[in-house]
C-alpha positions, 0 to 999 in steps of 0.5 A: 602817072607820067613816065619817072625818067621824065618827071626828073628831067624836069628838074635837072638840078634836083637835090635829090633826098635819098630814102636809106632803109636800115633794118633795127633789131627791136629788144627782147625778141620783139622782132625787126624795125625797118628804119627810113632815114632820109639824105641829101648828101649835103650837111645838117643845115641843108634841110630835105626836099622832095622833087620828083626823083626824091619822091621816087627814092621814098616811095621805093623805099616804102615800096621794098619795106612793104613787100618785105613786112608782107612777105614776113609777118602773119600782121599783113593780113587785114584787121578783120581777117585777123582773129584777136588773141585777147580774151573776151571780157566777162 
């Protein structure tokens, strides 16, 4: 993958989408959302885009949320690494 610092000199006027993460409190103890929400800086009307700095911004969110959930929770692990806690059927 080319150099990051190069891909968005490309696009000098890049409006760049930031990749804003917000941890939600799920209802009944059901555990911790991470919420990405995306943002130009520019108003409503103004829709996102994705150049290269955009994408970088998102992958790193995704990236962060990844390590945490990992760091977090026993469900990182593989499906088939997993036992079921549902009962067999008769």
């Amino acid at each position: 993958m080319p150099d990051a610092s190069l891909l968005t000199s490309l696009f000098p006027d890049e409006v760049v989408t930031r990749a804003l993460v917000r941890d939600v409190e799920l209802p009944d103890g059901a555990g911790t959302m991470a919420l990405i929400t995306l943002d130009n800086g520019r108003d409503h009307t103004r829709p996102n885009t994705f150049g290269p700095a955009g994408l970088l911004a998102l992958r790193e969110a995704l990236d962060a949320v990844t390590a945490r959930a990992g760091a977090r929770s026993p469900r990182s692990a593989s499906p088939a690494s997993r036992s079921s806690s549902r009962p067999a059927p008769t």
